[in-house]
C-alpha angles and dihedrals in degrees: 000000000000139000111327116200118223106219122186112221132201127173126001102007091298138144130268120176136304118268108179146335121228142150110283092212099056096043092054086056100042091053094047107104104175130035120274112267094243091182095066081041094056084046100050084044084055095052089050087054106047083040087056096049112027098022102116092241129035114254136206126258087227098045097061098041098045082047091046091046089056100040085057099044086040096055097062098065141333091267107046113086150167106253111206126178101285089040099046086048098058094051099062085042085056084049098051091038109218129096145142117269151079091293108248146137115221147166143183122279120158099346088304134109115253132215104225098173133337102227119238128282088351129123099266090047093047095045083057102257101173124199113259094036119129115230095222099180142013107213087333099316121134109241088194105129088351104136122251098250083039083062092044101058094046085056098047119066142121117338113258097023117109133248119199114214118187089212114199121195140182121282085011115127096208142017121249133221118239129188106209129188124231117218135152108287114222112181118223098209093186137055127186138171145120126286091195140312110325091001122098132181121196115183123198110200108186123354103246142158099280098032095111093049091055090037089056096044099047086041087056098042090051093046090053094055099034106030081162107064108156098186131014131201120217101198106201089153105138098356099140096201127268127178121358107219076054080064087044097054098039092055095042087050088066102030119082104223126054094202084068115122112245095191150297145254130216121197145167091245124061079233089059093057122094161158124210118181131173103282122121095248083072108049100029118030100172132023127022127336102268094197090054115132092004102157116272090231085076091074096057112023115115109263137199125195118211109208129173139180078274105058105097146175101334092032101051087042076066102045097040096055092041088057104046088056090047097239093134148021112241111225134188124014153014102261128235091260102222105150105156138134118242110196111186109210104195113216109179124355099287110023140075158168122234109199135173119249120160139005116252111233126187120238089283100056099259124159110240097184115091094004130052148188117326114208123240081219135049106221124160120212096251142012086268106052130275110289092189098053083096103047090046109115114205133193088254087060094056130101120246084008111157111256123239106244104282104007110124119210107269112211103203118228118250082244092058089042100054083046091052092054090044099057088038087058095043086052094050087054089046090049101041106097092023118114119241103262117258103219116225087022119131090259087055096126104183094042086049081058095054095053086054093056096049081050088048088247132147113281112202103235121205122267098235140352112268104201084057099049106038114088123253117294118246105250081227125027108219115262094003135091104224131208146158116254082289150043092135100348128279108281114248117215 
């Protein structure tokens, strides 16, 4: 069958680096420890059959084995998944960052196309895209029942020509129509300024191949205008992961010592089992050190670390590590949790199979799946409270998620889950006519709290904790599919 690469994953369905290389063949032989149900074989080899010769259409060879191979993978948990070649093609484009598009993330919901998140100071951002929006129509063509990768194409094409999305949102009467630009799409990974004097923030968006480059480069500019920085703001809010040497990199940028653990992996197989610490072995395996001359103030500045029910994988890999060595104080909110091991198993050129291998666990032996990452502070996203707390999806809400060591599946009660609708309802009201939020902007509450506790003033804490007073989340929204900023990621378009 060939050579078949073993590609550790973090994040949204991206790639981490290479492990190993082994014959896929052999390796499939040496991990089976019972023998193949031959029976159910027999059966699935009978299905195939009776669907070749009485279906009502013909229907291709390739069709019904690349759909049996994902309903399989699919079925073991929400982040293991069937890569084919437009998958597995928009995966490598996520990793290098850089595409032609409008610049969204979307997913399916109804039979619409969902806007996810507009990225960040692209044309759909700047044309207002909000989350939460349905893409109707594509140049007038009706996305109902279209499939998601149908959508997609009609969306991509050649950069400077124009896309016309009919956009529909919530407490709205009526959908609008909206011309959109494509243009090749190149992710700045990495934002950096002064809040003010003595005060920096530096926001990582989405851990990618060139994330530590930008890192080190914002981290020096700001350095050479500002040598005396009294506080610094990590922003991971709703960074959903990425590459994990970019984890690496980011948390050895900040700890003193390189021979500090980052963080650990625990597998079913010995070859699933790890230790990655912040050496550059483990963050840059080829060209030059890309943390090299980064100024030593990095390693001792106080430090707070913004996280949201956004900020997933990579993110919480970096939040997790900077707060067990108490290098940080951890503000906002409780994180996605999602803290497992993607492993790609490559099986042609351009297919694979991303399958989960391992859960991800921070310096002091903490679970990460399931669970998260706890602040150290409460904060809620505005002066008001936090209206999303209760639309927020987390792994623990998905079906077939893994479960963290220990945790036992929760069915909430009707009366939870009539609770639940009803706040989300109550939330979407609160939220229609209220701006996205511009991180790092002067109305940027939890990053103003953040301010106050660097000056030793009073931060305003949440009231409660919202993950403990909401009611339990339905495990499926109605009418919606829900996810969490992945099965296979968020298409970006």
């Amino acid at each position: 069958m060939g050579k078949a690469k073993n590609l550790g994953l973090v994040g949204l369905g991206m790639v981490a680096g290479v492990a190993a290389s082994f014959q896929f063949s052999a390796y499939a032989q040496k991990d089976i420890q019972s023998p193949l149900p031959l029976d159910e074989l027999r059966q699935l080899a009978d299905v195939y059959g009776l669907i070749k010769t009485d279906y009502v259409e013909p229907v291709e060879d390739k069709k019904l084995l690349s759909e049996a191979i994902g309903g399989m993978v699919a079925s073991l948990d929400p982040h293991s998944v069937y890569l084919d070649q437009k998958a597995f093609r928009e995966m490598k484009e996520s990793v290098q960052g850089k595409f032609v598009g409008i610049g969204v993330e979307v997913a399916s919901e109804d039979g619409y196309v969902k806007i996810v998140a507009p990225i960040e100071d692209t044309p759909a951002h700047k044309a207002g895209i909000k989350s939460g929006d349905l893409i109707t129509r594509i140049d007038n063509v009706p996305v109902r029942n279209m499939s998601l990768d149908e959508a997609i194409k009609r969306m991509r094409g050649k950069a400077g020509s124009k896309v016309t999305l009919t956009i529909a949102r919530r407490g709205e009467d009526k959908p609008w129509v909206l011309p959109v630009l494509r243009q090749e799409i190149v992710l700045q990974s990495v934002k950096a300024k002064m809040i003010e004097p003595g005060y920096a923030w530096l926001r990582v968006s989405q851990f990618q191949e060139n994330t530590l480059d930008e890192l080190a480069k914002k981290a020096k500019a700001l350095y050479a205008d500002n040598p005396d920085i009294k506080g610094l703001v990590l922003d991971l809010r709703n960074d959903p992961g990425g590459l994990l040497p970019g984890a690496i990199g980011v948390s050895a940028a900040f700890l003193q010592q390189p021979e500090q653990l980052i963080v650990s992996t625990k597998g079913q197989l010995a070859d699933s089992n790890h230790q990655f610490y912040g050496r550059r072995e483990f963050y840059a395996q080829r060209g030059a050190d890309p943390l090299a001359g980064l100024p030593t103030a990095l390693k001792t500045v106080p430090m707070v670390v913004l996280v949201n029910g956004g900020s997933a994988s990579a993110s919480e890999i970096v939040a997790g590590a900077l707060q067990d060595y108490k290098r940080a104080i951890i503000m906002g909110s409780q994180t996605f949790g999602k803290g497992s091991v993607q492993t790609l198993r490559q099986l042609s050129p351009d297919t694979a199979v991303k399958l989960t291998t391992a859960r991800y666990y921070t310096p002091k032996g903490r679970p990460i799946q399931a669970t998260g990452i706890a602040p150290d502070l409460r904060v809620d996203e505005t002066a008001d409270g936090d209206a999303l707390a209760v639309l927020r999806v987390r792994e623990a809400d998905l079906q077939r998620h893994l479960a963290s060591e220990g945790e036992k599946e929760k069915t909430p009660a009707a009366k939870d889950q009539k609770e639940a609708m009803e706040a989300q309802q109550r939330a979407i009201a609160q939220l229609k006519d209220r701006k996205p939020l511009d991180y790092g902007s002067k109305d940027d509450f939890q990053l103003a709290q953040a301010i106050n506790h660097f000056k030793g003033q009073p931060v305003q804490l949440a009231k409660a904790d919202p993950d403990a007073a909401k009611p339990a989340a339905p495990k499926v929204l109605p009418g919606a599919e829900v996810k969490p900023p992945e099965l296979k990621a968020p298409a970006k378009k």
